[in-house]
DRENDO-1510 file (C-alpha; in Angstrom, 1 decimal, always signed):
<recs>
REC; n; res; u; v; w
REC; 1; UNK; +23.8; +0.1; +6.7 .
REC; 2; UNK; +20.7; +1.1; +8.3 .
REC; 3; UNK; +18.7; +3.2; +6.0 .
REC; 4; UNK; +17.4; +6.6; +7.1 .
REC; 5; UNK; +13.7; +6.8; +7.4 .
REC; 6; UNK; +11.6; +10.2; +7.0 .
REC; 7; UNK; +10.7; +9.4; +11.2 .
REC; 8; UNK; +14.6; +9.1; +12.1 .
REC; 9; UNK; +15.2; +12.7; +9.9 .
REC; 10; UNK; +12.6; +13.7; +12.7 .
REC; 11; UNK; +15.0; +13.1; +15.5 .
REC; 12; UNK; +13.0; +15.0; +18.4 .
REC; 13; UNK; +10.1; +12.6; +17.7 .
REC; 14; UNK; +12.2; +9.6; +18.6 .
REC; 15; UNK; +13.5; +11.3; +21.4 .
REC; 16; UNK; +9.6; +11.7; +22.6 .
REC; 17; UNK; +8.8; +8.0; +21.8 .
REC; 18; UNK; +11.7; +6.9; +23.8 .
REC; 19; UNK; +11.8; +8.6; +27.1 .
REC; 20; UNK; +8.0; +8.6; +27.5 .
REC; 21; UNK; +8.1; +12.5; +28.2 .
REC; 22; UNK; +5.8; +13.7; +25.5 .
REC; 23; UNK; +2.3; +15.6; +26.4 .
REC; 24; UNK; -0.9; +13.4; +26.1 .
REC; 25; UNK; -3.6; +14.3; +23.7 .
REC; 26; UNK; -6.2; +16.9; +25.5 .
REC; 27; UNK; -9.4; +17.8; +24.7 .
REC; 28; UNK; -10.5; +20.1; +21.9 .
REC; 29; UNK; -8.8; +23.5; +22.2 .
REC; 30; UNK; -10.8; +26.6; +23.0 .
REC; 31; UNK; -11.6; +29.2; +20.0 .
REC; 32; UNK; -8.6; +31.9; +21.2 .
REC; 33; UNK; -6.5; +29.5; +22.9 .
REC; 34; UNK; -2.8; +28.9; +21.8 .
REC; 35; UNK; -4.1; +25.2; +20.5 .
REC; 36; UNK; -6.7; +27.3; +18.3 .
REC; 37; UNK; -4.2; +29.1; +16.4 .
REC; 38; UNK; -2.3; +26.2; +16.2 .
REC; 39; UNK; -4.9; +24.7; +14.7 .
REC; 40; UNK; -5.4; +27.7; +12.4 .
REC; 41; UNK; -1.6; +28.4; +11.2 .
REC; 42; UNK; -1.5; +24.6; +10.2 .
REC; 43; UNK; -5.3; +24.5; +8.2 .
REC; 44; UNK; -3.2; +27.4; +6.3 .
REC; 45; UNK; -0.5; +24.9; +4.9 .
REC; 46; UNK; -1.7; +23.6; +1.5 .
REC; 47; UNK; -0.9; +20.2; +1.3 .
REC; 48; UNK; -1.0; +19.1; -2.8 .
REC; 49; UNK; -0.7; +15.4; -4.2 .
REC; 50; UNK; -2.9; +12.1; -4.2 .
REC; 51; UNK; -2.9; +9.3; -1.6 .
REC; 52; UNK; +0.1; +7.4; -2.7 .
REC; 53; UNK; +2.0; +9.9; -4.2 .
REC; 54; UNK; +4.7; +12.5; -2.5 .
REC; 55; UNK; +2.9; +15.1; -0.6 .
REC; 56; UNK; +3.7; +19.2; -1.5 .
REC; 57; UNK; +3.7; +21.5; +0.8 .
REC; 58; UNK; +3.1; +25.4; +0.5 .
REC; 59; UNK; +3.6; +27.1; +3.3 .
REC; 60; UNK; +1.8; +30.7; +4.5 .
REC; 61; UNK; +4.2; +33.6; +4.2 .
REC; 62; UNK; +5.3; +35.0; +7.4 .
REC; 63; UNK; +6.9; +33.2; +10.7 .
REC; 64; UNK; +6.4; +29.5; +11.3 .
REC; 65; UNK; +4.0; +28.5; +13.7 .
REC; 66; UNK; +5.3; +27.8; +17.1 .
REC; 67; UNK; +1.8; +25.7; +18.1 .
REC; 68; UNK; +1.9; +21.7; +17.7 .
REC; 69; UNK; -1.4; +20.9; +15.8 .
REC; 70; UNK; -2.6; +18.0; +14.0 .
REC; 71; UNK; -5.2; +17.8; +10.8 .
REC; 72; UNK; -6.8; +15.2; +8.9 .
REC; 73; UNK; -6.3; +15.5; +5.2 .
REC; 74; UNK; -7.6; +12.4; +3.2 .
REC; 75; UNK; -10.2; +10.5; +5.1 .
REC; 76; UNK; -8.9; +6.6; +4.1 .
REC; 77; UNK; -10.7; +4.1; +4.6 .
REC; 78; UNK; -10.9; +1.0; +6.7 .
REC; 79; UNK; -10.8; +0.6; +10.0 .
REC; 80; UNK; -9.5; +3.7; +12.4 .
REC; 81; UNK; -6.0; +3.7; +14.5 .
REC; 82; UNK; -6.5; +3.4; +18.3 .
REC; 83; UNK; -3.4; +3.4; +20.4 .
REC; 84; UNK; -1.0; +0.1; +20.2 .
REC; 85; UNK; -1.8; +0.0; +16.4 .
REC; 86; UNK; +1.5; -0.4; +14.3 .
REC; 87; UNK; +0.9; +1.6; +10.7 .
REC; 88; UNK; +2.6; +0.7; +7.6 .
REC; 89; UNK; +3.5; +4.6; +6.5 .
REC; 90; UNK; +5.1; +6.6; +4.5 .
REC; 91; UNK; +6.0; +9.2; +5.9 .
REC; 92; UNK; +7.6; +13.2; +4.7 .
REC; 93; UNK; +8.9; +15.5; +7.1 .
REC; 94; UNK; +9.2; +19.3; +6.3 .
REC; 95; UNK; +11.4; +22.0; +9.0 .
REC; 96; UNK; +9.1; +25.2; +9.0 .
REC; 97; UNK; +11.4; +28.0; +9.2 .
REC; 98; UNK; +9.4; +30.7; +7.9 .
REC; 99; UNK; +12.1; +31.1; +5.2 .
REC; 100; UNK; +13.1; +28.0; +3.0 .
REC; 101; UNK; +10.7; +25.4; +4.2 .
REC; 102; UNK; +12.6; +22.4; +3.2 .
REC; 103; UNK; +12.0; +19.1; +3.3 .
REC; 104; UNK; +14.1; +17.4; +5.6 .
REC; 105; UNK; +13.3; +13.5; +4.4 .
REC; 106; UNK; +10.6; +11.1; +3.0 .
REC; 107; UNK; +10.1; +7.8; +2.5 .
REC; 108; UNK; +9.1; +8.5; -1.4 .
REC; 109; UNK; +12.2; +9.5; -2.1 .
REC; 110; UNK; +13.1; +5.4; -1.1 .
REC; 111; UNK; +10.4; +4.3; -2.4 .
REC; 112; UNK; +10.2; +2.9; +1.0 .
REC; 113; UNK; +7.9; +2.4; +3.8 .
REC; 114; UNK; +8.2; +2.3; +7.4 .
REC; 115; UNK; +6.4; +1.3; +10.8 .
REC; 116; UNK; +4.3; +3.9; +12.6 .
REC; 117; UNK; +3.5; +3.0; +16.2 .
REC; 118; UNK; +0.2; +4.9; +17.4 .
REC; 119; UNK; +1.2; +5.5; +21.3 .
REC; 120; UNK; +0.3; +9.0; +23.9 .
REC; 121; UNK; +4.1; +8.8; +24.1 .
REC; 122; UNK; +4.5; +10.1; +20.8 .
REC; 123; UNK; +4.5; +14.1; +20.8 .
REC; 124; UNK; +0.8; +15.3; +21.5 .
REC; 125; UNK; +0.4; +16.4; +17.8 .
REC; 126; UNK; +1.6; +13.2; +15.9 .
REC; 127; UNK; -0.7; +10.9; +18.5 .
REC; 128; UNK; -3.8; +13.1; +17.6 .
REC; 129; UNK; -3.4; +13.0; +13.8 .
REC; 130; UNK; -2.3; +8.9; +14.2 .
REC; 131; UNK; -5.4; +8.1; +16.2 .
REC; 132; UNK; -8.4; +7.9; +13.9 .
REC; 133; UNK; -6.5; +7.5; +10.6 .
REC; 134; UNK; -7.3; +5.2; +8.1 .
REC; 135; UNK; -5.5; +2.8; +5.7 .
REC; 136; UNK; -5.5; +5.0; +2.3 .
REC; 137; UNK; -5.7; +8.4; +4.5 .
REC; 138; UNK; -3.5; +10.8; +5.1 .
REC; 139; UNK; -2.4; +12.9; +8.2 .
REC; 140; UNK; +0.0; +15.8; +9.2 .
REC; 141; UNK; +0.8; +17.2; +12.0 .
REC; 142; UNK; +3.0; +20.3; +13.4 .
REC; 143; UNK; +5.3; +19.3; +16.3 .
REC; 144; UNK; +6.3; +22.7; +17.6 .
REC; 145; UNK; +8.4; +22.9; +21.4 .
REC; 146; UNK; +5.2; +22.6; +23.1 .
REC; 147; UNK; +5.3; +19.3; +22.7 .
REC; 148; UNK; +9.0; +18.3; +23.5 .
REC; 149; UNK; +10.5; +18.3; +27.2 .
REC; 150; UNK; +13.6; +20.9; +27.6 .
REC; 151; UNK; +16.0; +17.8; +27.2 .
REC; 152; UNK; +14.3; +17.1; +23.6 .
REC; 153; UNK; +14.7; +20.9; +22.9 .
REC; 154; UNK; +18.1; +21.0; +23.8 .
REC; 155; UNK; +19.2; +17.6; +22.1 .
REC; 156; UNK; +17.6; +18.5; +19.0 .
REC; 157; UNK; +19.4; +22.2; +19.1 .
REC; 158; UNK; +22.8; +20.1; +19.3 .
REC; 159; UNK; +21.2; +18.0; +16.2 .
REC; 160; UNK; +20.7; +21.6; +14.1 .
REC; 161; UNK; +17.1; +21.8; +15.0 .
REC; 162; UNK; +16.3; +25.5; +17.4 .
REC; 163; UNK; +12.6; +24.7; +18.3 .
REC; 164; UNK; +12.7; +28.3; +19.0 .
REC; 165; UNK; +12.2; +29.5; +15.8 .
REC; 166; UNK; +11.2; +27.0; +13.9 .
REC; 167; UNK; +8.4; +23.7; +13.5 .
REC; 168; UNK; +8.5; +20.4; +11.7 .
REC; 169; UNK; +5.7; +19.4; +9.9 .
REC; 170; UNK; +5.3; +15.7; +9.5 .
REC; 171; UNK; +2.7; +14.1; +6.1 .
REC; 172; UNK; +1.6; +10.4; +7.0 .
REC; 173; UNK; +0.2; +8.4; +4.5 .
REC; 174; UNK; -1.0; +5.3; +5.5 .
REC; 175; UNK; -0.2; +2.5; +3.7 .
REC; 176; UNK; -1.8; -0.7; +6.3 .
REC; 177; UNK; -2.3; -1.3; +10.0 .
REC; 178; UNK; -0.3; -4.5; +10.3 .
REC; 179; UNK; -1.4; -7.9; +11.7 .
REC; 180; UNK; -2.0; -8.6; +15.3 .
REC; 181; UNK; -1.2; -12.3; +15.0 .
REC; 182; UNK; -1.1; -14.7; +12.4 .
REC; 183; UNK; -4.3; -16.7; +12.0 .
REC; 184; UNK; -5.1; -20.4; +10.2 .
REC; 185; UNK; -4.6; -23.7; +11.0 .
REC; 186; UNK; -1.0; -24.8; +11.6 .
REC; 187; UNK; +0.6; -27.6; +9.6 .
REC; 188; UNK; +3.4; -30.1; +11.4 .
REC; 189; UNK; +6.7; -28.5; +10.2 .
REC; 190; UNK; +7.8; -32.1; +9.6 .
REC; 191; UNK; +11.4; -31.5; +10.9 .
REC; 192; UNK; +12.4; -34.9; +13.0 .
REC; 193; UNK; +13.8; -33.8; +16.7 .
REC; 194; UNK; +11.7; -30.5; +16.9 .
REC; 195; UNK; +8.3; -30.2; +18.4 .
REC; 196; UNK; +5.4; -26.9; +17.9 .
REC; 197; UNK; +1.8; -27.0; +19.0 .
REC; 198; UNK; -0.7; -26.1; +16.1 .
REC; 199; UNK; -1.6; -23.2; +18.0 .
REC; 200; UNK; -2.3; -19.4; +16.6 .
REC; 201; UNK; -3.2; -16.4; +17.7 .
REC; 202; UNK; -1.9; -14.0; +20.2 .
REC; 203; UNK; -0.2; -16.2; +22.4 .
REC; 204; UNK; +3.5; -17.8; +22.0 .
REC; 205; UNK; +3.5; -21.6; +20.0 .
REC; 206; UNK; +4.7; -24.0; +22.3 .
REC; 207; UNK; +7.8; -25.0; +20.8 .
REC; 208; UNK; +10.1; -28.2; +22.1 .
REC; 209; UNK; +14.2; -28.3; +20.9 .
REC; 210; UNK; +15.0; -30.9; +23.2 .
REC; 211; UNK; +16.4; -33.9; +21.3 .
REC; 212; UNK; +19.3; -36.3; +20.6 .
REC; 213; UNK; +18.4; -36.3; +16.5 .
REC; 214; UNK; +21.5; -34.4; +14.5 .
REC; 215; UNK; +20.4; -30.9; +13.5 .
REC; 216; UNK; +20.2; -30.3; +9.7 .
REC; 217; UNK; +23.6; -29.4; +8.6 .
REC; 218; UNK; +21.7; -26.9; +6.0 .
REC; 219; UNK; +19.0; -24.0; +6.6 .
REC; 220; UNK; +15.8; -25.3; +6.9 .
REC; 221; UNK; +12.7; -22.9; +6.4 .
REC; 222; UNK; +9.2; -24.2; +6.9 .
REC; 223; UNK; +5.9; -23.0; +6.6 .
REC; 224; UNK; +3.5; -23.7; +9.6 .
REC; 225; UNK; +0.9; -21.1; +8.4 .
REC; 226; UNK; +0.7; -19.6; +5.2 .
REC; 227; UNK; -0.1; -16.2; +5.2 .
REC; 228; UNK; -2.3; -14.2; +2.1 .
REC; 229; UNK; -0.2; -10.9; +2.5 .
REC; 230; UNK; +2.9; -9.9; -0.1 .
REC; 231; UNK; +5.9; -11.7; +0.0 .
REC; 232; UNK; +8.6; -9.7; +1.9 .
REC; 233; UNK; +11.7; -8.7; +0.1 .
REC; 234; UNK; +15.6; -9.1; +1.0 .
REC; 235; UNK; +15.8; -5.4; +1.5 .
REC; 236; UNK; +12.8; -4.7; +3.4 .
REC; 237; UNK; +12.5; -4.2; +7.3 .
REC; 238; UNK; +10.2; -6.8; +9.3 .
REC; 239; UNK; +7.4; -6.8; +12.2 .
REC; 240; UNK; +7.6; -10.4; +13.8 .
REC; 241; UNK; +7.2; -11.8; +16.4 .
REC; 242; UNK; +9.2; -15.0; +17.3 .
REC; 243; UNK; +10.6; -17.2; +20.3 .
REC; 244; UNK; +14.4; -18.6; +19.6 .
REC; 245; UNK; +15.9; -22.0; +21.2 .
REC; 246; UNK; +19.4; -24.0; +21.0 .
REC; 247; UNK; +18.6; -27.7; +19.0 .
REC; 248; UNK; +18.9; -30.5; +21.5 .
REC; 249; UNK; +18.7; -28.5; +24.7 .
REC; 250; UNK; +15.6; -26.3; +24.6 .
REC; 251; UNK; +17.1; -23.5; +26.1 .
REC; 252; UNK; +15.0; -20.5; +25.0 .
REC; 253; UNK; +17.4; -17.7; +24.5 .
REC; 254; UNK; +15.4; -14.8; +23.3 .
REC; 255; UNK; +11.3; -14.4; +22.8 .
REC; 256; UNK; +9.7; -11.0; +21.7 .
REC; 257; UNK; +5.8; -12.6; +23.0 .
REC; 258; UNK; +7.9; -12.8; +26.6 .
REC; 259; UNK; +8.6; -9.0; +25.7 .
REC; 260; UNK; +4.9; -8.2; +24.9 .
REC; 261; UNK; +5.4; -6.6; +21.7 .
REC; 262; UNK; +6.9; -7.8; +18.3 .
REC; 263; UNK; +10.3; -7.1; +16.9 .
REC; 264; UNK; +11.2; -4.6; +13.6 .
REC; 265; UNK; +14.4; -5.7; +12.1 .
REC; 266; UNK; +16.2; -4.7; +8.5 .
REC; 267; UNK; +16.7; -8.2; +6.9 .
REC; 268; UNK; +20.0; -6.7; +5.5 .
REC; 269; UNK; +21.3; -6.6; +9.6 .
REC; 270; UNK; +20.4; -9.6; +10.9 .
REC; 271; UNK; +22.0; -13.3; +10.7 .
REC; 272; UNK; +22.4; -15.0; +7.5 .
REC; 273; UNK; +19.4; -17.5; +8.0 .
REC; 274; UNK; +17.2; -14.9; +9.2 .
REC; 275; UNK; +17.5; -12.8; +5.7 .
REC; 276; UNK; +17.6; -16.2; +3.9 .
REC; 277; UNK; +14.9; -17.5; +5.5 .
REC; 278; UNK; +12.4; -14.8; +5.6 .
REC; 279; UNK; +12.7; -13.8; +1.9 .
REC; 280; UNK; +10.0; -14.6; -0.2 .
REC; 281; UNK; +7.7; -15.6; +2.9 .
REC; 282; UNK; +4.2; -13.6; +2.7 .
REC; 283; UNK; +3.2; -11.3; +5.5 .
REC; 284; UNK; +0.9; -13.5; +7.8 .
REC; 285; UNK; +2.2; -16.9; +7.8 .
REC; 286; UNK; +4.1; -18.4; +10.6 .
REC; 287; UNK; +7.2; -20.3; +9.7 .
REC; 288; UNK; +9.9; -22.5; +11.5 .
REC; 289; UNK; +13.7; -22.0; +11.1 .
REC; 290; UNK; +16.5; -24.0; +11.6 .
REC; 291; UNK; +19.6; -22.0; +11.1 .
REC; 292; UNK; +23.0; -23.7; +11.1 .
REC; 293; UNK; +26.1; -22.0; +13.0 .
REC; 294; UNK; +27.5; -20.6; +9.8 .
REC; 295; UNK; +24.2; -19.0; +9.0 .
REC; 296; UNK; +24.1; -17.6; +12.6 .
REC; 297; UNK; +26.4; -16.5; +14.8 .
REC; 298; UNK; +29.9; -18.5; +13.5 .
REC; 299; UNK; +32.7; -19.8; +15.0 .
REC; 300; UNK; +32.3; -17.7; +18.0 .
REC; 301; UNK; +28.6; -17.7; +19.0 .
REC; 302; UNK; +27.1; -15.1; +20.9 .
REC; 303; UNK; +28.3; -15.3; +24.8 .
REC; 304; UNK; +25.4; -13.2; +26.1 .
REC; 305; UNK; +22.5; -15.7; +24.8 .
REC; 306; UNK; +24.5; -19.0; +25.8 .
REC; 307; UNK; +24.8; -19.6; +22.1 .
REC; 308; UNK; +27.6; -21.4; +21.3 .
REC; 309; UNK; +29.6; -21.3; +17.9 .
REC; 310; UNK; +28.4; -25.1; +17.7 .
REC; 311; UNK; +25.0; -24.5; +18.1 .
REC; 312; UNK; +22.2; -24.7; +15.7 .
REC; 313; UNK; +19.2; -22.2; +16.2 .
REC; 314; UNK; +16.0; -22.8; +15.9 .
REC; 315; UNK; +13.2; -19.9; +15.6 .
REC; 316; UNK; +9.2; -19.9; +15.3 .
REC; 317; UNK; +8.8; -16.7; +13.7 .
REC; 318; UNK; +5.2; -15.2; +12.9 .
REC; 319; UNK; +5.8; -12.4; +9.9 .
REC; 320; UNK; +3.0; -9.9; +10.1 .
REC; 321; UNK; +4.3; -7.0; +8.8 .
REC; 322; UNK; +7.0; -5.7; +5.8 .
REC; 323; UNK; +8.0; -2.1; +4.9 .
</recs>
């Protein structure tokens, strides 16, 4: 089961990331503007606890705030977030209701993590606090109906959220920034029938399945870069990027580099070698799988990749991020 994250409690949010329709980030409001008092109703939310430690809010008596504003509240340090930055967060969400103020979810609570992508098509608030942050810092922002289309508004009334009368408040702590790409110099995986180039960076590893050698009947996992980063756990979820081909044929059947932007993926939902395979690997290394049909798809394959219940996978997969 998928595990619900303090961003997916903040259902509007996804809503904005996905169709795009969020407002961009504008310049510095005007003193008297609706954006100033924004500001000024959210620099009146008291915001207790260390960096690394759940966030409390107290909130100003009276009605909530109806203006989407953003603040800084622990500086960080490191290098900022600029726009196509994915954060390691954790991340509390609060509904602003003028009466109970209650949490609504956060990822202390898990003792989890999760991946923040910095993008304008977040709503206008969340984009401003992201941009700028730093790894230690922390963030908040108020996401009032300003910054939601009519469809978001009305969605998230059917989901029990009236933007109406009421503002979420969303605490970012930032954990990382993840890896762009793995770097180092690239070891021969050693597996007999498969060839990869020993190159790194940004772009795709060539990889070559085509062979008449027998495919390992077991799951091989090797180690093409090593990475310095923690070793990911069986329950975390994974940023990777990876390219996938049939044994014997080279038929590429699915590549997030041909997407242009890595994957996220629960180890607990994905095939058998994939959760095998990726446990215990540290964040930054590149690594070569071979997964075996019963490890992948079974006895029945998966018709829409041309992957047959016979065939044995085989994935370069570059790990460069875990939450």
């Amino acid at each position: 089961m998928r595990r619900r994250t303090a961003l997916v409690a903040a259902l509007p949010l996804l809503l904005a990331a996905a169709c795009g329709t969020a407002q961009k980030s504008t310049s510095t409001a005007s003193p008297g503007s609706a954006a100033s008092s924004g500001q000024a109703a959210a620099s009146a939310i008291k915001v207790t606890g260390a960096a690394g430690q759940k966030p409390t809010l107290t909130f100003p008596s009276g009605k909530p705030s109806l203006t989407s504003a953003s603040l800084k509240v622990l500086e960080g340090q490191g290098t900022p977030a600029k726009d196509g930055d994915v954060l390691t967060a954790k991340v509390t969400v609060y509904n602003w209701d003028g009466k109970e103020n209650k949490a609504a979810g956060s990822d202390y609570d898990q003792n989890k993590s999760e991946f923040v992508t910095v993008s304008p098509q977040l709503p206008k608030a969340l984009h401003e606090a992201l941009v700028g942050a730093k790894p230690g810092g922390r963030v908040m922002a108020v996401v009032a109906k300003d910054n939601l289309s009519a469809d978001q508004l009305t969605q998230a009334k059917q989901q029990g959220q009236d933007f109406d009368s009421t503002s979420q408040v969303l605490v970012i702590d930032v954990v990382s920034a993840t890896l762009k790409s793995v770097q180092g110099t690239a070891v021969d995986p050693g597996v007999t029938g498969v060839k990869l180039d020993g190159s790194a960076g940004d772009k795709a590893p060539g990889l070559t399945t085509k062979t008449s050698e027998k495919a390992p009947k077991k799951l091989t996992v090797k180690t093409v870069i090593k990475g310095g980063g923690p070793e990911v756990k069986a329950d975390q979820t994974v940023l990777a990027h990876y390219v996938g081909k049939i044994w014997g044929t080279d038929k590429k059947f699915d590549s997030s580099w041909d997407r242009g932007q890595p994957a996220t993926f629960a180890l607990n939902q994905v095939v058998k070698g994939w959760a095998q395979g990726l446990t215990g690997v540290p964040v930054g290394s590149r690594v070569l799988l071979t997964i075996p049909p019963e490890l992948g798809y079974g006895k029945k394959g998966n018709e829409q990749g041309g992957i047959k219940g016979t065939d044995t996978l085989v994935f370069v997969v570059d790990v460069l991020g875990a939450a």
